[in-house]
C-alpha positions in Angstrom: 18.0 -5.5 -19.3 16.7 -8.9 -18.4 18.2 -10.8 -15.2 17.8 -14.5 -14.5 17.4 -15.5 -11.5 18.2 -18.7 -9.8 15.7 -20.7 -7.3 15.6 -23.6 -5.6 13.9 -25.7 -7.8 14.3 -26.1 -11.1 12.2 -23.0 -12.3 14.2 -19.7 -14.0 13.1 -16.3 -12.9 13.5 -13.5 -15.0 13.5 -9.9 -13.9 13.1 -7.1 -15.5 13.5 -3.2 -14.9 12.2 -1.9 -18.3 8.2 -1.1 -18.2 7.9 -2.5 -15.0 5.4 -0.8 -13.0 5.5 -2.1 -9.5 8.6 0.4 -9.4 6.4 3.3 -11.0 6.0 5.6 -7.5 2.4 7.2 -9.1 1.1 3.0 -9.3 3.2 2.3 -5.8 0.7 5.2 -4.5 -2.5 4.2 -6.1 -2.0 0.7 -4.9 -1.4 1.9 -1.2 -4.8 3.7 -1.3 -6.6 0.9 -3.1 -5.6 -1.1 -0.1 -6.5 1.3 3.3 -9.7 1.7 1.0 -10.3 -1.8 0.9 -8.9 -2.6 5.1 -11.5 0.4 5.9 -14.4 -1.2 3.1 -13.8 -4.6 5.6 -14.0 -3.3 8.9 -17.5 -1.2 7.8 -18.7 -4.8 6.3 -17.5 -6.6 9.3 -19.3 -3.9 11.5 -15.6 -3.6 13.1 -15.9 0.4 12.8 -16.4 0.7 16.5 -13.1 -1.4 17.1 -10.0 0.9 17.0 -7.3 0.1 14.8 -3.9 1.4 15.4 -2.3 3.4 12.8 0.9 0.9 12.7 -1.2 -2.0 12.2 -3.2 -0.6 9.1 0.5 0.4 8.0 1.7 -3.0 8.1 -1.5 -4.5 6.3 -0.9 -2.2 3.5 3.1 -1.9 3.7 4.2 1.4 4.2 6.3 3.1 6.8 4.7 3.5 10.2 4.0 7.5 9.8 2.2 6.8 6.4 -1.4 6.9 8.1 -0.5 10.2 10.1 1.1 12.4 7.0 -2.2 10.7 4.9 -4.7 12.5 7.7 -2.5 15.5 7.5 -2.8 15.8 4.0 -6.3 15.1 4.1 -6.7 17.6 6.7 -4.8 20.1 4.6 -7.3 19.7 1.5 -10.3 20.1 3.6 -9.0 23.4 4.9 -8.5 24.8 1.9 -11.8 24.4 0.6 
């Protein structure tokens, strides 16, 4: 069901929970990677690899909660080991 939304100005939002898919966890996920993926693609362009980066502040440039980053490498770490 369709919501309007009132702004400001003189413009009509309308929001919608049916199909939307910035509320779909498995696109939520995908879009989380795509972005570390792209902060890490940056820092090798940018030749910042030798910089450390904290794991809150690649949290916060890719909003997720502040352990995101360590239970990512733990998973990660978990694959690998299996292998």
């Amino acid at each position: 069901m369709s919501k309007p939304l009132k702004t400001k100005g003189a413009h009509l939002i309308v929001m919608s929970d049916e199909k939307d898919i910035t509320l779909d966890p498995e696109w939520i996920e995908e879009q989380v990677h795509r972005l570390a993926g792209w902060e890490y693609l940056n820092r090798h362009v940018r030749h910042e690899l030798d910089k450390a980066m904290l794991p809150q502040e690649l949290c916060d440039k890719i909003g997720v909660h502040k352990g995101y980053i360590h239970e990512m490498t733990k998973s990660i770490r978990k694959k690998l080991n299996a292998k």
